[in-house]
C-alpha positions in Angstrom: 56.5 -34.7 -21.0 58.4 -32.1 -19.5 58.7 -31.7 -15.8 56.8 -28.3 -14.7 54.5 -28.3 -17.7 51.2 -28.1 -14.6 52.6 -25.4 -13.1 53.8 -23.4 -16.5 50.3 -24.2 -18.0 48.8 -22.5 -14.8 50.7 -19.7 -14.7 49.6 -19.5 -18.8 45.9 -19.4 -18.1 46.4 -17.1 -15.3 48.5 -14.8 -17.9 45.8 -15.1 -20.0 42.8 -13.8 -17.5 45.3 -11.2 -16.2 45.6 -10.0 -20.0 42.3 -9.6 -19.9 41.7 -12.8 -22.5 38.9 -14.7 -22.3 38.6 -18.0 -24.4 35.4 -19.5 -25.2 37.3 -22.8 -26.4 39.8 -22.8 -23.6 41.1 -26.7 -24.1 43.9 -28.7 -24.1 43.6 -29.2 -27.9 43.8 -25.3 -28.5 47.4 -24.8 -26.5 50.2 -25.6 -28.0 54.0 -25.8 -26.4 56.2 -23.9 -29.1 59.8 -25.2 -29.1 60.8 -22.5 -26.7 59.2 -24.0 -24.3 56.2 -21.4 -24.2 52.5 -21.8 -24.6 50.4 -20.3 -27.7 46.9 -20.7 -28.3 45.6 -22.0 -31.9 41.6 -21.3 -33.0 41.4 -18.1 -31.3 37.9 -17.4 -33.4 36.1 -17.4 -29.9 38.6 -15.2 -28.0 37.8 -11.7 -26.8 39.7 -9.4 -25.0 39.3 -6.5 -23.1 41.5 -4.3 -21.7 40.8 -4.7 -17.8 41.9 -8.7 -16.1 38.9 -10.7 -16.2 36.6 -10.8 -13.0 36.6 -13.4 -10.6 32.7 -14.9 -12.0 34.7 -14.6 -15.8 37.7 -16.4 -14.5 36.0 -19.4 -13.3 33.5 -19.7 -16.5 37.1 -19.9 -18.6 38.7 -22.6 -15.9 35.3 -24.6 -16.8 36.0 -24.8 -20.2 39.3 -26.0 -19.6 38.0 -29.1 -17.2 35.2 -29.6 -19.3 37.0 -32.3 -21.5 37.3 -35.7 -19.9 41.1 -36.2 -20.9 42.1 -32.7 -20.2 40.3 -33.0 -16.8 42.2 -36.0 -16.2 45.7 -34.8 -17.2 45.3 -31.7 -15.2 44.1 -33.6 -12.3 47.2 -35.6 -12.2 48.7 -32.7 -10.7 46.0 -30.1 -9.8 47.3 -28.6 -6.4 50.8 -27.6 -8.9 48.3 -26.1 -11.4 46.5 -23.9 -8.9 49.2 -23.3 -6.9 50.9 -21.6 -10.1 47.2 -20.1 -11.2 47.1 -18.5 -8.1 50.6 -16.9 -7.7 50.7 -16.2 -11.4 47.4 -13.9 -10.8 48.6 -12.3 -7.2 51.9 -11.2 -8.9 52.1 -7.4 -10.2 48.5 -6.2 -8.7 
């Protein structure tokens, strides 16, 4: 697995709530790492977007659909502070 992949997933979700993207099925299963070395998502039926970042309340719902599965919890865990580290600068950059 490639070294950084906590903190560029992060910075991803952050991206994504910045964007103003807000993912109903927010999951490991739904991100995929494209051979650049960037982050898509895939089954984007429950996505909506608007054009203002999401809200702090909005934020948070999205983060627990991405804990919500056991693996993906655990994998994340691993290395949670570099996750939220990156989520956290990723969304103070550019206010």
């Amino acid at each position: 697995m490639p070294d950084g992949l906590h903190e560029h997933l992060g910075a991803f979700v952050a991206g994504l709530h910045k964007a103003g993207i807000y993912f109903r099925s927010l999951h490991l299963g739904n991100i995929v790492l494209t051979p650049d070395g960037n982050f898509g998502l895939i089954d984007i039926a429950d996505l909506r977007a608007s054009r203002r970042p999401l809200m702090a309340h909005r934020r948070q719902r999205n983060l627990q659909h991405l804990f919500r599965n056991e693996q993906d919890r655990d994998w994340i865990d691993a290395n949670r502070a570099r996750f939220d580290m990156a989520y956290k600068h990723a969304l103070e950059q550019a206010r």
